[in-house]
C-alpha positions in Angstrom: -187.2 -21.9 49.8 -188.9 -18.7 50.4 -187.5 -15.6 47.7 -185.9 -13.4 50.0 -183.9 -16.8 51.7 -181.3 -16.7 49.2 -180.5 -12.4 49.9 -180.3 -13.0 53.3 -177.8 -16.3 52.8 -175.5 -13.9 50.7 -176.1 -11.5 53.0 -174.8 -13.2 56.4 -172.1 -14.4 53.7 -171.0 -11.1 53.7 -171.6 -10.3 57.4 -170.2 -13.2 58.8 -167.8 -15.1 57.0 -166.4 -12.1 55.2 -166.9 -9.8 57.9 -168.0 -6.9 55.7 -170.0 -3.8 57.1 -173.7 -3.3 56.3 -173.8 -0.8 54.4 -170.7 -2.4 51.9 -173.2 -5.4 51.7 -176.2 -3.2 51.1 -174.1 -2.1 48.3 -172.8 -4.7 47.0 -176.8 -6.6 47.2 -178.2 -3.7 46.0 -180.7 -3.7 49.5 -181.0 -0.5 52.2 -178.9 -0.7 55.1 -182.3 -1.4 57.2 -182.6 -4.8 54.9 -179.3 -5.5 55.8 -179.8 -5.3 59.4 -183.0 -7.2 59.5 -181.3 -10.0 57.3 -178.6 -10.0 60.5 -181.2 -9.9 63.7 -183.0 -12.6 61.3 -179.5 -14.8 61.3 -178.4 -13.9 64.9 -182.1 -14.4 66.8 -182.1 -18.1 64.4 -178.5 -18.9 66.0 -179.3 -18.3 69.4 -182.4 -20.2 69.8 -180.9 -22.8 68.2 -177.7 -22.6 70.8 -180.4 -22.7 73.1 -182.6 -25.1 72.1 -179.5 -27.4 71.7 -178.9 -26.7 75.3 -175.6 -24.9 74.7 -174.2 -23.5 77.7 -172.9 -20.0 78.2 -174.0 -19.1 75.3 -172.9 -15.4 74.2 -172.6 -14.3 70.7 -171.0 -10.8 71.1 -169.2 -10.5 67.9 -172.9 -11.2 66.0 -174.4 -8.3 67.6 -172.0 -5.6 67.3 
């Protein structure tokens, strides 16, 4: 495991299964906002060419990228 991999894991913790806001995250991490968001492109670009790999069909992830 790379140093930053754990941040971003608590990081889409926060984003995604807790459903916090960046910047409470970027708080909370003690991270900028703009780390936050590139920990969340990282996560969401990962998950989608993995759905697509994995053949998924109609794949859309709209409540990732808002």
């Amino acid at each position: 495991a790379k140093v930053g991999d754990f941040e971003r894991l608590q990081c889409a913790e926060l984003l995604f299964v807790l459903g916090w806001p960046n910047r409470d995250a970027a708080a909370i991490l003690g991270i900028s906002e703009q780390a936050v968001a590139n920990h969340k492109y990282f996560v969401v670009s990962k998950l989608k060419t993995a759905a697509r790999d994995a053949r998924l069909t109609d794949v859309s992830l709209p409540e990732l990228t808002s």
